[in-house]
C-alpha positions in Angstrom: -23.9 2.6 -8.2 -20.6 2.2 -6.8 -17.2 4.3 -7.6 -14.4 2.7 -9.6 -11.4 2.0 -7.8 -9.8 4.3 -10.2 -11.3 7.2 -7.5 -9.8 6.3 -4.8 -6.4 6.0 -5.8 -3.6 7.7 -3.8 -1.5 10.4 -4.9 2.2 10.7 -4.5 2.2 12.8 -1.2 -0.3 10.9 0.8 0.0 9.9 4.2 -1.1 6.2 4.7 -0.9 3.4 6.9 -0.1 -0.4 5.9 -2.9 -2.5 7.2 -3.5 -6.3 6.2 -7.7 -6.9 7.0 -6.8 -10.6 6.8 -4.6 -10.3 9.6 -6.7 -10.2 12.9 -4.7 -11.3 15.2 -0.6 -9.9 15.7 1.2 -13.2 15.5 -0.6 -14.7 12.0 2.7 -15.1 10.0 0.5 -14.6 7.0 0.2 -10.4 7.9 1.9 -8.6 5.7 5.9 -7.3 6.1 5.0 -3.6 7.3 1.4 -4.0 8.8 0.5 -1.0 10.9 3.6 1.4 9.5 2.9 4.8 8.5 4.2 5.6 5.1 4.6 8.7 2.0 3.1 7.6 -0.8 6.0 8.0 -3.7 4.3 6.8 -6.6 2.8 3.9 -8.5 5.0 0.7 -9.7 5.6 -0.4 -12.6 6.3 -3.9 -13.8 8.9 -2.8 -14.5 10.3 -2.1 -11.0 8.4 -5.1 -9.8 7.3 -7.4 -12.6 4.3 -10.0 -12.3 2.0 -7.5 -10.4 -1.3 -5.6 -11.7 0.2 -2.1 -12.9 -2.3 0.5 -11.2 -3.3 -1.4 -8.1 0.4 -1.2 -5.9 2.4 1.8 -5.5 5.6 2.4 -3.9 5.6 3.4 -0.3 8.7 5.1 1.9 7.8 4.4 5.3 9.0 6.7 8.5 11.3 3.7 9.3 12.9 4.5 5.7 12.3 1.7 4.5 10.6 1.3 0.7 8.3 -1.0 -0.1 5.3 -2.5 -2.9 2.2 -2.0 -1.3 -1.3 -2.7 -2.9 -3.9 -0.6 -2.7 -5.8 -3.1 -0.8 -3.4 -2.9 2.1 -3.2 0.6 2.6 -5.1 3.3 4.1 -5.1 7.1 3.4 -4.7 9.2 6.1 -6.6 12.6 5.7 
């Protein structure tokens, strides 16, 4: 039986790294803005801060360029 995706939320305080699985090779201009970036994990959005996406599912991300960013869970992974 498998987990809900519920489990394997990240926290606020996780190390993760953007990755697009779609994207195979580097020049597809449909990869994701911040593919490969190493990012903190700040917290979830809200529709609020972000409207028309699936509350629970994209967080918001500070990368160690500094820049913030919407990232769904999909698209990230956490770094242990």
């Amino acid at each position: 039986m498998s987990k809900p995706l519920q489990s394997h939320l990240p926290i606020p305080g996780d190390l993760i790294q953007i990755w697009d699985h779609m994207a195979v090779r580097n020049d597809d201009p449909l990869r994701i803005n911040g593919h490969g970036l190493h990012g903190i994990v700040i917290g979830e959005t809200t529709k609020k801060q972000k409207p028309g996406i699936e509350e629970g599912n994209v967080f918001r991300i500070l990368t160690m360029e500094g820049e913030h960013m919407h990232v769904h869970i999909h698209n990230m992974k956490v770094i242990k």
